[in-house]
Residue frames relative to the residue before (quaternion, step in Angstrom):
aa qw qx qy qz dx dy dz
X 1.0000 0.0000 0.0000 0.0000 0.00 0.00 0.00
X 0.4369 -0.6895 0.4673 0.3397 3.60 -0.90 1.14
X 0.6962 -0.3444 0.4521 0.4386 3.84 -1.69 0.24
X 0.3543 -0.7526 0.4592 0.3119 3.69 -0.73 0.32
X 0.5250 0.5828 -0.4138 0.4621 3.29 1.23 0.27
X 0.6981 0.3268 -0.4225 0.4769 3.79 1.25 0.24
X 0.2602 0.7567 -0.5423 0.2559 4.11 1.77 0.47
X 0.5748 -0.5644 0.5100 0.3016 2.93 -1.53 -0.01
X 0.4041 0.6705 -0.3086 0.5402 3.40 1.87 -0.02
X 0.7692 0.3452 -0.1298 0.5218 3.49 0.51 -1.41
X 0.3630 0.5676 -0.4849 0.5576 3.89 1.57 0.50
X 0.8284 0.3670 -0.2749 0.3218 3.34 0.10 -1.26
X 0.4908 0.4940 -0.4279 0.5762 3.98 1.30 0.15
X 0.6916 0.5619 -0.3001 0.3406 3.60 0.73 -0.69
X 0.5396 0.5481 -0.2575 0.5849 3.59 1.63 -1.09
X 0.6230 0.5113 -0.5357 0.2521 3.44 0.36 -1.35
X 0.4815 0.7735 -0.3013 0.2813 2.59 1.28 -2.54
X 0.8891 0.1210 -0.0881 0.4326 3.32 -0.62 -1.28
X 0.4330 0.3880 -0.6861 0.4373 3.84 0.40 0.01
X 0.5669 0.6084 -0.5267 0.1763 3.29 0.12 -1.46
X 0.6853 0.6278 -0.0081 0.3690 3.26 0.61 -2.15
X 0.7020 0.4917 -0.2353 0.4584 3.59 1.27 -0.58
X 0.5275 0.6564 -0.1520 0.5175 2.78 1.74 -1.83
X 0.6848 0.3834 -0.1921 0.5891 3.77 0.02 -1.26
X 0.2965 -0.7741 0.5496 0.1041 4.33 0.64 0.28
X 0.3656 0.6539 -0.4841 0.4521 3.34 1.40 1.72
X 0.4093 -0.6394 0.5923 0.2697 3.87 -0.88 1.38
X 0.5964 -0.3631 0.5892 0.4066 3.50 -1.84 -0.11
X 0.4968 0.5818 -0.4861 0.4224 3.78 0.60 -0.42
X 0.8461 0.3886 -0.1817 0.3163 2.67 -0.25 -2.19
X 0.3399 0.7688 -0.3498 0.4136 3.68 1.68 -0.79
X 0.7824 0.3860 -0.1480 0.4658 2.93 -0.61 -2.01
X 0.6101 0.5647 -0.4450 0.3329 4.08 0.70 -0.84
X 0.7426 0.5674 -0.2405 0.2624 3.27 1.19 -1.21
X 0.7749 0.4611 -0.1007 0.4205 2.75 1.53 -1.10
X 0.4184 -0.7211 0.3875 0.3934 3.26 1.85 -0.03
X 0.5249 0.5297 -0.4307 0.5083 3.70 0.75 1.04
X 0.6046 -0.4819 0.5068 0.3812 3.33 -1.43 0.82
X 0.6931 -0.3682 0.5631 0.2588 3.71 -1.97 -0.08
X 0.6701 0.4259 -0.3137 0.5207 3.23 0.56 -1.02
X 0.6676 0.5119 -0.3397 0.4205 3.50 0.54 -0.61
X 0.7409 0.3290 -0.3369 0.4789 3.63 0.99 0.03
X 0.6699 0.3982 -0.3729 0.5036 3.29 0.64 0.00
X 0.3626 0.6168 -0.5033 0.4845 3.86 1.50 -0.01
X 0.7201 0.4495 -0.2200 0.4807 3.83 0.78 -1.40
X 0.6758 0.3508 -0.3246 0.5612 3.83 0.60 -1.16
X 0.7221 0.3577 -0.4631 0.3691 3.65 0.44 0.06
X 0.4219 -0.8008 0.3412 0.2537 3.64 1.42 0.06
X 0.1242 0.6682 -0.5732 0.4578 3.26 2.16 1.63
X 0.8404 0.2121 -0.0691 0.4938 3.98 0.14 -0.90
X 0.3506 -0.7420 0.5505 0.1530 3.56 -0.96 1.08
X 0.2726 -0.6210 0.6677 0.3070 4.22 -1.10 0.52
X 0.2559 -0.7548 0.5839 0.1544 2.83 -1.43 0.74
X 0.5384 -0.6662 0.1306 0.4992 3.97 0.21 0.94
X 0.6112 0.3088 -0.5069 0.5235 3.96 0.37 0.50
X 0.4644 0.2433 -0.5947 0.6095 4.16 0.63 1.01
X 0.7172 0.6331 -0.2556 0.1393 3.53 -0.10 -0.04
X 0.5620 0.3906 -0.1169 0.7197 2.52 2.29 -0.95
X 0.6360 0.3963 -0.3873 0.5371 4.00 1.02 -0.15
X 0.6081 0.4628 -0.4822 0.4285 3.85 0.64 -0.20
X 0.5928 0.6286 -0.2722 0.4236 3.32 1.11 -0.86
X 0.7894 0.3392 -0.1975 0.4721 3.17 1.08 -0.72
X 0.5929 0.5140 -0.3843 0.4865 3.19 1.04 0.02
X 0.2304 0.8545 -0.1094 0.4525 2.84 1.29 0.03
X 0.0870 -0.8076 0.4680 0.3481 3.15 0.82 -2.15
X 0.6107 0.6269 -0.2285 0.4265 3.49 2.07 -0.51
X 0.4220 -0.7615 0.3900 0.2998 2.94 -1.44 0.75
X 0.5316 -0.6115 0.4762 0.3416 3.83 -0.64 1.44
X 0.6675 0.3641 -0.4631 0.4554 3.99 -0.28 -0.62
X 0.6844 0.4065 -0.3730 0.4767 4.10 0.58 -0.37
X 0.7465 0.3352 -0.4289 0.3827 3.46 0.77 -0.04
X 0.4941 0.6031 -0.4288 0.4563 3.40 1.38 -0.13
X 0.8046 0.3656 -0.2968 0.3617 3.47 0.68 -0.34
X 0.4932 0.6339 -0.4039 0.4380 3.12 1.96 -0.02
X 0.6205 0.5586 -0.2608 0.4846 3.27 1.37 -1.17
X 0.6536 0.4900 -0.4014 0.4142 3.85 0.50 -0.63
X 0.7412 0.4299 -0.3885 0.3388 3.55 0.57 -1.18
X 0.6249 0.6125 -0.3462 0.3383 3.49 1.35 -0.66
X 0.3677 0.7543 -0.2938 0.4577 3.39 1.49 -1.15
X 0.3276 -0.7054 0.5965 0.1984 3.57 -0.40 0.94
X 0.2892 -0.5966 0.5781 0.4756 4.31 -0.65 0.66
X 0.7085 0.4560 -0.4818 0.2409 3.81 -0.29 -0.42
X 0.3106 0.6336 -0.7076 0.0376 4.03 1.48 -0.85
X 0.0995 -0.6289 0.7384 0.2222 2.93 -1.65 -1.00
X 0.5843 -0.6868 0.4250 0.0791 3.57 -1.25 1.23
């Protein structure tokens, strides 16, 4: 079974991720500025080389400007019930 960070499950946190990130008209630069992390580190994630674990998840989100409980629930409904880990 593959790493769940290459599922098609762990795609759909990745899209949000970066619609999110497009939407809000924020570079990977300006990103990485917020969060105190190099470029390479965001596009390591938008390129799904490096997994978030769910407190990176809730500060990208916020840096962001968004509100994490809406993207958790955007992400769940999308989340197929069968994925599998």
């Amino acid at each position: 079974m593959p790493k769940s960070v290459f599922t098609d499950a762990y795609a759909v946190v990745v899209e949000y991720l970066v619609d999110l990130r497009k939407a809000q008209g924020v570079s990977q630069v300006e990103l990485a500025r917020r969060l105190g992390k190099t470029q390479q580190f965001v596009s390591l994630v938008e390129r799904k080389d490096r997994r978030l674990d769910i407190v990176e998840f809730l500060v990208w989100v916020r840096a962001l400007g968004a509100d994490p409980e809406v993207a958790v629930l955007h992400i769940a409904r999308a989340v197929p019930p069968d994925a599998a880990i």
